[in-house]
Every structure is written in structure tokens, then in C-alpha cells.
PDB file of N, CA, C and O in Angstrom:
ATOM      1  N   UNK A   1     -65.610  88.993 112.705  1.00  0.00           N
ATOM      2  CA  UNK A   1     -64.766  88.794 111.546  1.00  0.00           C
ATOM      3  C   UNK A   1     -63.730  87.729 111.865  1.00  0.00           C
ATOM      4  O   UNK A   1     -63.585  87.495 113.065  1.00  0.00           O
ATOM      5  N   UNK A   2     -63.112  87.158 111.155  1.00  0.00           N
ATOM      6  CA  UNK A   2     -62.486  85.636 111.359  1.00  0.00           C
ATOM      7  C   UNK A   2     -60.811  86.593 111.283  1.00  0.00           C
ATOM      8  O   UNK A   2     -60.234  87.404 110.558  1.00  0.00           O
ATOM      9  N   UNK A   3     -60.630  85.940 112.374  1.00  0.00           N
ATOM     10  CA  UNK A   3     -58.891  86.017 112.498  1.00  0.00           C
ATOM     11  C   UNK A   3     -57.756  85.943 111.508  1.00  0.00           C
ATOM     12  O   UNK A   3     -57.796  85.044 110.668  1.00  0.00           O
ATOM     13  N   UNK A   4     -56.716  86.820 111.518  1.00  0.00           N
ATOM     14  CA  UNK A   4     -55.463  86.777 110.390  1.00  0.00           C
ATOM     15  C   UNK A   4     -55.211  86.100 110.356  1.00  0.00           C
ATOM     16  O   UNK A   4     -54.368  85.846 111.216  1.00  0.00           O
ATOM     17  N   UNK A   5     -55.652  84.713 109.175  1.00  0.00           N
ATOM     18  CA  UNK A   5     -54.692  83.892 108.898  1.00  0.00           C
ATOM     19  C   UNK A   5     -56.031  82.126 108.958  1.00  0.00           C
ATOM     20  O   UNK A   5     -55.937  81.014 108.439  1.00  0.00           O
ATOM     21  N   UNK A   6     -56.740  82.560 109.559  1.00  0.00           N
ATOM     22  CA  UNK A   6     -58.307  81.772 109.404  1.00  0.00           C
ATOM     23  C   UNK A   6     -58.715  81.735 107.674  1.00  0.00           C
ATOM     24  O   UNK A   6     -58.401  82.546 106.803  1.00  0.00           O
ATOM     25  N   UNK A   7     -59.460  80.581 107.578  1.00  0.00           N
ATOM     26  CA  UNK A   7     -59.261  81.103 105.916  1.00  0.00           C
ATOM     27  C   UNK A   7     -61.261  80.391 105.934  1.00  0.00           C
ATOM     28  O   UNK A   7     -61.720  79.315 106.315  1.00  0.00           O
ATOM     29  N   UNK A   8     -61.890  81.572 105.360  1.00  0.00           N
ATOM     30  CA  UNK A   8     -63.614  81.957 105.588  1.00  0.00           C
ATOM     31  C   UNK A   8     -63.833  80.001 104.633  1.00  0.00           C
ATOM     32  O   UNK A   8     -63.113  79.289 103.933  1.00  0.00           O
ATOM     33  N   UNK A   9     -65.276  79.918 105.223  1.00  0.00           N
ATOM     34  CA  UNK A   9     -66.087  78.699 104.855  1.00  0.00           C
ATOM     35  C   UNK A   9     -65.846  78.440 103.354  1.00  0.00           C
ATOM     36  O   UNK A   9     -65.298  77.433 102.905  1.00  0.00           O
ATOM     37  N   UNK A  10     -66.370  79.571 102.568  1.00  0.00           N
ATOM     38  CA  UNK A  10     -66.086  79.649 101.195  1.00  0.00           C
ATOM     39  C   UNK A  10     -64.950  79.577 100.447  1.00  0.00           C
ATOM     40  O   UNK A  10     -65.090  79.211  99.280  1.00  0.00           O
ATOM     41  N   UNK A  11     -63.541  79.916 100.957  1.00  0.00           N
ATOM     42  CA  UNK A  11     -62.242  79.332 100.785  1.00  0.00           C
ATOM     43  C   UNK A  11     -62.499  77.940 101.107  1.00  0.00           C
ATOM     44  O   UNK A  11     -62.660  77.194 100.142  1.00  0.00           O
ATOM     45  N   UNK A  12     -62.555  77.540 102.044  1.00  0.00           N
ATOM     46  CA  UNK A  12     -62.189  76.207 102.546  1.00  0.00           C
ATOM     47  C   UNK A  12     -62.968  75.408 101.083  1.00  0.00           C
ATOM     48  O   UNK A  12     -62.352  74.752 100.242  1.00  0.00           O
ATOM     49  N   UNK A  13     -64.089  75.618 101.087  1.00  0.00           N
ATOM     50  CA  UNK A  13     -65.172  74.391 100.037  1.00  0.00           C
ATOM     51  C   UNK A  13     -64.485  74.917  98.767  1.00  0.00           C
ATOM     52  O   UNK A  13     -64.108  73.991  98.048  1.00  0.00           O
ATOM     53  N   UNK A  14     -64.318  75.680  98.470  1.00  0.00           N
ATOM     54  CA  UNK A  14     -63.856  76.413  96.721  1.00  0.00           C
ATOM     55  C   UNK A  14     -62.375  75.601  96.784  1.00  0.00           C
ATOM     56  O   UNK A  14     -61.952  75.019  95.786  1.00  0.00           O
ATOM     57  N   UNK A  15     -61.745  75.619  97.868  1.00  0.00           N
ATOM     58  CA  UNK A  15     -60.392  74.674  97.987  1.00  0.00           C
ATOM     59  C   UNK A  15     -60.370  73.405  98.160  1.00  0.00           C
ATOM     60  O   UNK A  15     -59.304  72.794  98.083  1.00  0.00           O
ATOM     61  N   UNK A  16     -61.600  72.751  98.439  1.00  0.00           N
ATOM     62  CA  UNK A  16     -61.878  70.749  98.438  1.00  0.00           C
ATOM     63  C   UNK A  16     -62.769  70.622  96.799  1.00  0.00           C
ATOM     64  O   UNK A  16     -62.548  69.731  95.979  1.00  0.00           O
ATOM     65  N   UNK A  17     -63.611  71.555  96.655  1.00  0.00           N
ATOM     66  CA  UNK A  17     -63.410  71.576  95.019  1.00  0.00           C
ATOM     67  C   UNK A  17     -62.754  71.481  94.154  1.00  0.00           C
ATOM     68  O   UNK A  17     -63.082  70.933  93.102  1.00  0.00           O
ATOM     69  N   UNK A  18     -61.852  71.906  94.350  1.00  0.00           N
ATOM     70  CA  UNK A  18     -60.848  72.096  93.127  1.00  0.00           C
ATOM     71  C   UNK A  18     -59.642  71.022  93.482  1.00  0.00           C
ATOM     72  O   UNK A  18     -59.035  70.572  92.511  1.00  0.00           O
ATOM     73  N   UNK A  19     -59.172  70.488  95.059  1.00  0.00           N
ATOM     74  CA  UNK A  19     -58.901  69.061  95.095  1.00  0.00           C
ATOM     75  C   UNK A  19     -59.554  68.104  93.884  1.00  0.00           C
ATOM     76  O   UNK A  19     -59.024  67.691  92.853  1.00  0.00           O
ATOM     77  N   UNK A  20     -60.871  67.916  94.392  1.00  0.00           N
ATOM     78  CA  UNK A  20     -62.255  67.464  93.668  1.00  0.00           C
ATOM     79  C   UNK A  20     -61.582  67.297  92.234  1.00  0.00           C
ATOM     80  O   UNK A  20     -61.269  66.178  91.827  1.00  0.00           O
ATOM     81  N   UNK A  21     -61.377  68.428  91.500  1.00  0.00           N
ATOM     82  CA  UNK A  21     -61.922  68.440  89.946  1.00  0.00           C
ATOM     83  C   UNK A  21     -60.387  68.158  89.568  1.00  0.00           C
ATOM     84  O   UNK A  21     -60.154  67.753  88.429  1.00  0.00           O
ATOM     85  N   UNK A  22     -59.322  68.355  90.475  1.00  0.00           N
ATOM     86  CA  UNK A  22     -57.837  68.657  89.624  1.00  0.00           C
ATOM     87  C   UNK A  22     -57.700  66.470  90.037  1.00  0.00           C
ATOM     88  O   UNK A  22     -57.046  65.808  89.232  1.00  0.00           O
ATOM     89  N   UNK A  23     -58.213  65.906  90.975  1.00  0.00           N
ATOM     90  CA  UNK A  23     -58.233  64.504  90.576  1.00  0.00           C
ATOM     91  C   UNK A  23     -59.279  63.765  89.665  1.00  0.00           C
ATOM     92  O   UNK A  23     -59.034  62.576  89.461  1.00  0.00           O
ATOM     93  N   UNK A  24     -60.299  64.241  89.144  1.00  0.00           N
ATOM     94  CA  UNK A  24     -60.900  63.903  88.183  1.00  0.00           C
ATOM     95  C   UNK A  24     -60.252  64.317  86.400  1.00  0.00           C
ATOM     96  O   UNK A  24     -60.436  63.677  85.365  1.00  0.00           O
ATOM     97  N   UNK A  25     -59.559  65.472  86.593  1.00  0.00           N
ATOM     98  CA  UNK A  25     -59.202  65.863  85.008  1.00  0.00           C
ATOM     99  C   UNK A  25     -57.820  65.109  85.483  1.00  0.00           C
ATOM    100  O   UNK A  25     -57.038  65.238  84.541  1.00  0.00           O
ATOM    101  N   UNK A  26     -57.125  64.305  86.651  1.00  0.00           N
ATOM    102  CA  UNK A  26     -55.806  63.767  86.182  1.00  0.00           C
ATOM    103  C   UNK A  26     -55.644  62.569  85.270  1.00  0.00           C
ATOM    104  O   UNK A  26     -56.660  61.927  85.004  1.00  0.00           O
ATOM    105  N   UNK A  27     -54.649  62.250  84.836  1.00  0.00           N
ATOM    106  CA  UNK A  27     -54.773  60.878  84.188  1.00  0.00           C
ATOM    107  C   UNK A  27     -53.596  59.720  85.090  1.00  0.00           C
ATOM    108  O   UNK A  27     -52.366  59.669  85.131  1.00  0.00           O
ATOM    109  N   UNK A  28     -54.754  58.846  85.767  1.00  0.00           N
ATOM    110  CA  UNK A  28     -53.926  58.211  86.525  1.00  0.00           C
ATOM    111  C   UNK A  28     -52.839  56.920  85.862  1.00  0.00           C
ATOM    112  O   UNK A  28     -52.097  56.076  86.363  1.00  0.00           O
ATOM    113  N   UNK A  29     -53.188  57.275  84.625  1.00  0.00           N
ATOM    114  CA  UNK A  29     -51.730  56.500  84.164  1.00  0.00           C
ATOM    115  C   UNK A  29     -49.939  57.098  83.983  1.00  0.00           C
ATOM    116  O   UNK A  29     -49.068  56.400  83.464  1.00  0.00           O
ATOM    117  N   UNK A  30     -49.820  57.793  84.257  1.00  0.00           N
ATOM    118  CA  UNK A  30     -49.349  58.941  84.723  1.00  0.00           C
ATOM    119  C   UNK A  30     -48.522  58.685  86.304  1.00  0.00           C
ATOM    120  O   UNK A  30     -48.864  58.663  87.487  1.00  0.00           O
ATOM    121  N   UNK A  31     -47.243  58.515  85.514  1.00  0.00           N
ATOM    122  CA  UNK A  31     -46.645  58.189  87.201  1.00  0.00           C
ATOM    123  C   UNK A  31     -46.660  59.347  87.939  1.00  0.00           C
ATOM    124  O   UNK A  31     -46.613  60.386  87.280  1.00  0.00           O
ATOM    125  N   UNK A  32     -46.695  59.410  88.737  1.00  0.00           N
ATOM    126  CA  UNK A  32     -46.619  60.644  90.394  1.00  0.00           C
ATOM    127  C   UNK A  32     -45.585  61.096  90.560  1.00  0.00           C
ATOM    128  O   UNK A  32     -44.816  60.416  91.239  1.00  0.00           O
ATOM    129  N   UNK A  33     -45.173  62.192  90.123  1.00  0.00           N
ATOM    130  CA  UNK A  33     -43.734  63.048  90.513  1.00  0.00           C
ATOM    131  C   UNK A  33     -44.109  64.017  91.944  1.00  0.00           C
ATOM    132  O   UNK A  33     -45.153  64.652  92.089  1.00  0.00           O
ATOM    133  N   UNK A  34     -42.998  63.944  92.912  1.00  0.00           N
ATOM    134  CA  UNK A  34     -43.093  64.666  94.021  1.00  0.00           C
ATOM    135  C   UNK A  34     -41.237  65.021  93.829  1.00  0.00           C
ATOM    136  O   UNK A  34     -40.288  64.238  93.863  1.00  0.00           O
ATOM    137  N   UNK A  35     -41.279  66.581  93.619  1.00  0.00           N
ATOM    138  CA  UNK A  35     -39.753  67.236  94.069  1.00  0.00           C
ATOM    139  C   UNK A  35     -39.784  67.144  95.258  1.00  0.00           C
ATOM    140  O   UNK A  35     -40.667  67.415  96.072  1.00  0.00           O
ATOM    141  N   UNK A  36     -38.267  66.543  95.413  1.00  0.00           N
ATOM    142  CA  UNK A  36     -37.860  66.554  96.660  1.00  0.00           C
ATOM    143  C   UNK A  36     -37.192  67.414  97.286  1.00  0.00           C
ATOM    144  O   UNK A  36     -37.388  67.798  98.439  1.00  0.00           O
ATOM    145  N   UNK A  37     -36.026  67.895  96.235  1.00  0.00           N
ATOM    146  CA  UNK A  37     -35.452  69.012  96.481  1.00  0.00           C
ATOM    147  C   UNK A  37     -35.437  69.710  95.377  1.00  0.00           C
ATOM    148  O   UNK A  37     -35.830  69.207  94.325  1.00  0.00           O
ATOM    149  N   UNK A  38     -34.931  71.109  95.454  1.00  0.00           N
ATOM    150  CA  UNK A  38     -34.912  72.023  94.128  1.00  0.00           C
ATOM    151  C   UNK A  38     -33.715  73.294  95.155  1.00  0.00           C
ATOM    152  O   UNK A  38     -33.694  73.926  96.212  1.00  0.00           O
ATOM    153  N   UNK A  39     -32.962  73.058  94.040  1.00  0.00           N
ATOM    154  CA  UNK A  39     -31.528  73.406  94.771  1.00  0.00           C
ATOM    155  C   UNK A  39     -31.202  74.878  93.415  1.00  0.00           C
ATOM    156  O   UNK A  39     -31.473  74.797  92.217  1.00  0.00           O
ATOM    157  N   UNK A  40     -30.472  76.275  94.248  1.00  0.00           N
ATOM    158  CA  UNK A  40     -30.504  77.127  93.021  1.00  0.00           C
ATOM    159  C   UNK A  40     -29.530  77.711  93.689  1.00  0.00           C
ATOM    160  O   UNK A  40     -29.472  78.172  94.829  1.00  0.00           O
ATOM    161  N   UNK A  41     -28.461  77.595  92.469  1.00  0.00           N
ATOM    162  CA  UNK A  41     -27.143  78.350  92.688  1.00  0.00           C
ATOM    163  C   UNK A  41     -27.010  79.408  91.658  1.00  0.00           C
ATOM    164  O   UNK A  41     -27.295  79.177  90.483  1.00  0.00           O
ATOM    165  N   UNK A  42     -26.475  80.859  92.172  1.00  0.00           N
ATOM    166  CA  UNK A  42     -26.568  81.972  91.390  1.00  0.00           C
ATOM    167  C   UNK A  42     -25.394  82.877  92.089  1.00  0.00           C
ATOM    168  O   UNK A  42     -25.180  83.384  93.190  1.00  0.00           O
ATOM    169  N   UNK A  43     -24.687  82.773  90.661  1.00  0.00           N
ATOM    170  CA  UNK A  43     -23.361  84.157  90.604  1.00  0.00           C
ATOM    171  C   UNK A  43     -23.460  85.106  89.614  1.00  0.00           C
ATOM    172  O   UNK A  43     -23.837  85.034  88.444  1.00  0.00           O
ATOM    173  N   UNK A  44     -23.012  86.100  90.362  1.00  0.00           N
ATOM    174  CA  UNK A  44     -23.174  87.592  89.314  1.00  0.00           C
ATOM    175  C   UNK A  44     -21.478  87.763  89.358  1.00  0.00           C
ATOM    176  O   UNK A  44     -20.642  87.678  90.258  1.00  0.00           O
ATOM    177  N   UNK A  45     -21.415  88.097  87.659  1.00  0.00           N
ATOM    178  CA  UNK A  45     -19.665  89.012  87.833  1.00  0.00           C
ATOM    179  C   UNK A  45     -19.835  89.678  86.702  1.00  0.00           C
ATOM    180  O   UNK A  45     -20.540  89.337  85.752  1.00  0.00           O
ATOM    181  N   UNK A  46     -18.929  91.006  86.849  1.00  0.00           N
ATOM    182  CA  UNK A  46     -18.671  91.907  86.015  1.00  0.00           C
ATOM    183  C   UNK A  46     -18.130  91.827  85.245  1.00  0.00           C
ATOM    184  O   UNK A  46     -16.956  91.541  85.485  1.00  0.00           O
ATOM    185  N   UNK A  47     -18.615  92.049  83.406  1.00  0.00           N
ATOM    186  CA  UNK A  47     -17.406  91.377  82.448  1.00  0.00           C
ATOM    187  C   UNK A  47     -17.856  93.344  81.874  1.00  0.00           C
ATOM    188  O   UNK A  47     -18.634  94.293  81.980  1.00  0.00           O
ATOM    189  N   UNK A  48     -16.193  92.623  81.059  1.00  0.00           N
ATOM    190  CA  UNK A  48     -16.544  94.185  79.785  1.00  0.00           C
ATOM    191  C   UNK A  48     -17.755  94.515  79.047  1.00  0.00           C
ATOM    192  O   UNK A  48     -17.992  95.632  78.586  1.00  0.00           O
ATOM    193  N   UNK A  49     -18.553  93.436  78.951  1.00  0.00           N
ATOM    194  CA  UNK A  49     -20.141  93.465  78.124  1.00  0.00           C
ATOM    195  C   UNK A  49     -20.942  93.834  79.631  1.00  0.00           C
ATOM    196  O   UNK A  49     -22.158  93.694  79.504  1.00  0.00           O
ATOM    197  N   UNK A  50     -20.786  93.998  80.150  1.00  0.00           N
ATOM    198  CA  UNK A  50     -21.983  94.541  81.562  1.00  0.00           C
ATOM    199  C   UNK A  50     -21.719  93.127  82.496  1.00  0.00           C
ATOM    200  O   UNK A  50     -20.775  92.348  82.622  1.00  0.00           O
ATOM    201  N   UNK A  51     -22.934  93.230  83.008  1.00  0.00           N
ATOM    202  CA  UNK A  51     -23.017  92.560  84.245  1.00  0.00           C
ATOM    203  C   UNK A  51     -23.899  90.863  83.444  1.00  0.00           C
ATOM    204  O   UNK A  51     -24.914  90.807  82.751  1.00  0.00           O
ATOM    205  N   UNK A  52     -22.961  89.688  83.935  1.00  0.00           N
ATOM    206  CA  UNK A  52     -23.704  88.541  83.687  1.00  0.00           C
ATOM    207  C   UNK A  52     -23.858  87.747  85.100  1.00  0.00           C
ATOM    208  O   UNK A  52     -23.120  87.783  86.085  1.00  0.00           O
ATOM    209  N   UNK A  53     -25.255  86.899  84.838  1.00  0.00           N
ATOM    210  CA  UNK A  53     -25.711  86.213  85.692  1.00  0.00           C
ATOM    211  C   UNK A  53     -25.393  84.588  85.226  1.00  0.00           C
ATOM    212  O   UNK A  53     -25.657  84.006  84.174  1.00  0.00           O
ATOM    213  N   UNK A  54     -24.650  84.076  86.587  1.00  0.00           N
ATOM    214  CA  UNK A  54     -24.665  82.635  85.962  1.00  0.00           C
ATOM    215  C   UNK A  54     -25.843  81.750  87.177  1.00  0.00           C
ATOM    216  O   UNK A  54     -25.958  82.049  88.366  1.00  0.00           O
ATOM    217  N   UNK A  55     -26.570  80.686  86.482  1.00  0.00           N
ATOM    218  CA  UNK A  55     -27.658  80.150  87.056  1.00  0.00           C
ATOM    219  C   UNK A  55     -27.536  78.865  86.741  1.00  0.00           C
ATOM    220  O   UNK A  55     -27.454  78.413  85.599  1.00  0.00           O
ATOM    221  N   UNK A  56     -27.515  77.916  88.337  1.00  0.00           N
ATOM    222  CA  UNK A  56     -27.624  76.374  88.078  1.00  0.00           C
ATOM    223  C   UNK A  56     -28.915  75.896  88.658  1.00  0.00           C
ATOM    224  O   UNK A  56     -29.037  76.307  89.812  1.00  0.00           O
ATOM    225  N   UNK A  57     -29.831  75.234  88.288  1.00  0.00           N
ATOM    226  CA  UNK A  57     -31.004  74.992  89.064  1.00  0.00           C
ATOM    227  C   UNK A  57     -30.659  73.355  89.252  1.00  0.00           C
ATOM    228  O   UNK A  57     -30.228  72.896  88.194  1.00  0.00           O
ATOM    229  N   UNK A  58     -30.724  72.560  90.113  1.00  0.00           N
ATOM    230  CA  UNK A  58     -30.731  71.494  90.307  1.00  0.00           C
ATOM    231  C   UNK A  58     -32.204  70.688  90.804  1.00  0.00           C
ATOM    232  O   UNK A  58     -32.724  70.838  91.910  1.00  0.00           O
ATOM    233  N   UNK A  59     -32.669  69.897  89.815  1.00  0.00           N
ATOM    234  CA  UNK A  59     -34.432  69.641  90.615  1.00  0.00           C
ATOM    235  C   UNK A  59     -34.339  67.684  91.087  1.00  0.00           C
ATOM    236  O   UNK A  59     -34.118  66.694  90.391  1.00  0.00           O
ATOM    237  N   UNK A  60     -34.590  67.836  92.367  1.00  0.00           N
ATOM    238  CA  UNK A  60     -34.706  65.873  92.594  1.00  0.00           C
ATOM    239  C   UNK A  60     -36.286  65.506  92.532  1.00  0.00           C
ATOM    240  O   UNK A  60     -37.278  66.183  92.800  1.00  0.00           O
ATOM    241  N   UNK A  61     -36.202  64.756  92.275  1.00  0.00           N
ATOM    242  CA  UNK A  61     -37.603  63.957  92.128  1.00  0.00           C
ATOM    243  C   UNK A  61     -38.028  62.643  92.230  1.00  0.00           C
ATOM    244  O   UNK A  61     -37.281  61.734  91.869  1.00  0.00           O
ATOM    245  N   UNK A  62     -39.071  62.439  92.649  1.00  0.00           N
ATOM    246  CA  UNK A  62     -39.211  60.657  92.563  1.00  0.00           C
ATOM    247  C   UNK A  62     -40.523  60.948  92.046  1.00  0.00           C
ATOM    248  O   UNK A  62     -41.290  61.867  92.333  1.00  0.00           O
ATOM    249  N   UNK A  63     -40.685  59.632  90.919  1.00  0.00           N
ATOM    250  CA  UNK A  63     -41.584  59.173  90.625  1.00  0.00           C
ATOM    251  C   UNK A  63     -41.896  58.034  90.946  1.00  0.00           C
ATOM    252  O   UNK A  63     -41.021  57.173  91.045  1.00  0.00           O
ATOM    253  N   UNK A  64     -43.116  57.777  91.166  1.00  0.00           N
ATOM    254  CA  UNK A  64     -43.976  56.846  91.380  1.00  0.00           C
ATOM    255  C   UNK A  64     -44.763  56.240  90.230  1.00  0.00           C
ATOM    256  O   UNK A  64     -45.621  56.808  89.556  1.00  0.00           O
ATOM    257  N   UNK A  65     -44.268  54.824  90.103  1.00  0.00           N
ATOM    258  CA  UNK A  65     -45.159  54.100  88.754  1.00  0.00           C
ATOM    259  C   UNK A  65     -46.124  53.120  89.841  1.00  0.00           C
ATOM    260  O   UNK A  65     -46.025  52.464  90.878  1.00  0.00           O
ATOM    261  N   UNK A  66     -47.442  53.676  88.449  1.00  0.00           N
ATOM    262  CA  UNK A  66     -48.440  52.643  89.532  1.00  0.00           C
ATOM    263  C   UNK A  66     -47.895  50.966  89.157  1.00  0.00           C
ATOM    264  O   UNK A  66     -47.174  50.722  88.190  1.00  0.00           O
ATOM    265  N   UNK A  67     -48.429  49.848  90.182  1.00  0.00           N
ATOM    266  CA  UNK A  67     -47.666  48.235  89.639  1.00  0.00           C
ATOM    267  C   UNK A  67     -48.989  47.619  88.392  1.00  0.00           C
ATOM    268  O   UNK A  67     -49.929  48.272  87.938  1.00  0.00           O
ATOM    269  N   UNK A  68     -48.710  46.543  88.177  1.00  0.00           N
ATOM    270  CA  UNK A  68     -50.151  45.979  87.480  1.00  0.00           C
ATOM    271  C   UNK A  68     -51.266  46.036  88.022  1.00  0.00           C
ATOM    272  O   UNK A  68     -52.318  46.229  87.413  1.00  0.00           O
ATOM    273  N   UNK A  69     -51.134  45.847  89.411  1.00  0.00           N
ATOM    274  CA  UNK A  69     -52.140  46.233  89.908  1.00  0.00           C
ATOM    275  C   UNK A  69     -52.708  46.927  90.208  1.00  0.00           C
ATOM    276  O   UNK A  69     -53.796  46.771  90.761  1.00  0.00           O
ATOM    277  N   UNK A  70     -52.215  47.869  89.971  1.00  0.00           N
ATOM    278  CA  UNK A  70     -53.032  49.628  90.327  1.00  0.00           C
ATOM    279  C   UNK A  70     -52.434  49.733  91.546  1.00  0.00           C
ATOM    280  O   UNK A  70     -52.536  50.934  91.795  1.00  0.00           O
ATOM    281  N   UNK A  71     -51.915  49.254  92.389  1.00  0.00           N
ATOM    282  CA  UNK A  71     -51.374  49.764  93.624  1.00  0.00           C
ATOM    283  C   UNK A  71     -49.851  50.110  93.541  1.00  0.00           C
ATOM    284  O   UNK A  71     -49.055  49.843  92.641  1.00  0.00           O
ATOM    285  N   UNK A  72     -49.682  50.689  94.564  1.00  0.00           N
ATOM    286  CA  UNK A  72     -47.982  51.045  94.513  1.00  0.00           C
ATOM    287  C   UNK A  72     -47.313  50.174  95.463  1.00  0.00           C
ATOM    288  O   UNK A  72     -47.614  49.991  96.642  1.00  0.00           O
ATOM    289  N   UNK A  73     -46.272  49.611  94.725  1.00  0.00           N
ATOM    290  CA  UNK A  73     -45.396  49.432  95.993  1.00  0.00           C
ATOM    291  C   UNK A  73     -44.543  49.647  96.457  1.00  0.00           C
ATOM    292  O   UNK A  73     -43.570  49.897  95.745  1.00  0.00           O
ATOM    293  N   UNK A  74     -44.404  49.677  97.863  1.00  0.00           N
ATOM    294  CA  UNK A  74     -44.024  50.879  98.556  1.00  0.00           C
ATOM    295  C   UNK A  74     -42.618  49.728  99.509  1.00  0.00           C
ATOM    296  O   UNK A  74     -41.950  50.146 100.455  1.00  0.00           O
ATOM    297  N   UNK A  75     -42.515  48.468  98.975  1.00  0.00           N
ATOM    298  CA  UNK A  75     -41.225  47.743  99.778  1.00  0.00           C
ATOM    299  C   UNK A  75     -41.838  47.461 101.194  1.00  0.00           C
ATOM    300  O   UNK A  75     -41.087  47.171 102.125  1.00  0.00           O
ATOM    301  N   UNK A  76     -43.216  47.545 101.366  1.00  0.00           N
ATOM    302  CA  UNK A  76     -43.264  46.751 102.806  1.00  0.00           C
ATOM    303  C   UNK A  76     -43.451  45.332 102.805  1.00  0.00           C
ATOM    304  O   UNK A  76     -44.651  45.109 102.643  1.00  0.00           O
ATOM    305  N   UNK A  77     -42.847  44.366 102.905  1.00  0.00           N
ATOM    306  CA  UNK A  77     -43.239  42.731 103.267  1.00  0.00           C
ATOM    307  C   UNK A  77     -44.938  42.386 103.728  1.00  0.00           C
ATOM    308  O   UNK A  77     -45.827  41.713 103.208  1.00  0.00           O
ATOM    309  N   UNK A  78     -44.846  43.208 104.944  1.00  0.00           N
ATOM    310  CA  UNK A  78     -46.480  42.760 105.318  1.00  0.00           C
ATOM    311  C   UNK A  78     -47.651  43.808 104.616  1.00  0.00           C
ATOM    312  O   UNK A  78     -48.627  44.093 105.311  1.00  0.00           O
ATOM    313  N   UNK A  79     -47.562  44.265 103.502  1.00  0.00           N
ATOM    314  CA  UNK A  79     -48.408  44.923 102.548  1.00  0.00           C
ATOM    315  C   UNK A  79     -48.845  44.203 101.574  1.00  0.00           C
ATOM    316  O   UNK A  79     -49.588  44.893 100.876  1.00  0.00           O
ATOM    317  N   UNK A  80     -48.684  42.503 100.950  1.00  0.00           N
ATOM    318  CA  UNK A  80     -48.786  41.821 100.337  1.00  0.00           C
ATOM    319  C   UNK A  80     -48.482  42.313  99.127  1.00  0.00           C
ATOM    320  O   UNK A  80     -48.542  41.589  98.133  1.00  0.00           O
TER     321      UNK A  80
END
């Protein structure tokens, strides 16, 4: 039997599949968001109406626009 935390043949291929199909249904016109950070601040205080929750979510992100050329650029000089 395969070790805690080994993940069986059939995981592995059912998981490069679905790599597979989730870049075929994307639409690569579609700039590329990657969070960078995701920041969550949360206070509880007691009012006369019960108990309220206050909630700040802060999300960073970069997107990526593809150039005319379909490539990205990424600011290296010797990348033409």
C-alpha cells in the first residue's frame, strides 16, 4: 500500500488531466491574475444588540497582460 501522503497513479493522471482541460476551456485573452497576498483582519466587540464582527479582507494581485505579441514581458533586456 503506498505511504501517507504518496498520492496513487490514478490521482496523479486524473490531476495532469484536469491541468489538461482547465488550459484548454481558458481564454487566453484574459490577463493572468496571481494573489500575492491576501491579508484578513478580524475584531469581535460586544454592543447592546449582541455580539458584532468587524472584517477587513485586503487582496494584492498582479496581473499579467499578454504584449502584441503573445508574449509577456517580463523587463529583461536580453529577452528581446
Amino acid at each position: 500500500m503506498a505511504d501517507k501522503g504518496d498520492k496513487s497513479l490514478m490521482r496523479l493522471l486524473g490531476e495532469f488531466f484536469g491541468h489538461i482541460g482547465k488550459a484548454v476551456r481558458s481564454d487566453p485573452s484574459q490577463p493572468e491574475r496571481v494573489v500575492t497576498r491576501k491579508e484578513v483582519e478580524q475584531e469581535t466587540r460586544q454592543t447592546d444588540k449582541g455580539k458584532l464582527t468587524l472584517r477587513r479582507t485586503t487582496i494584492e494581485e498582479i496581473e499579467i497582460s499578454p504584449t502584441d505579441q503573445g508574449e509577456v514581458d517580463c523587463g529583461d533586456p536580453d529577452r528581446g
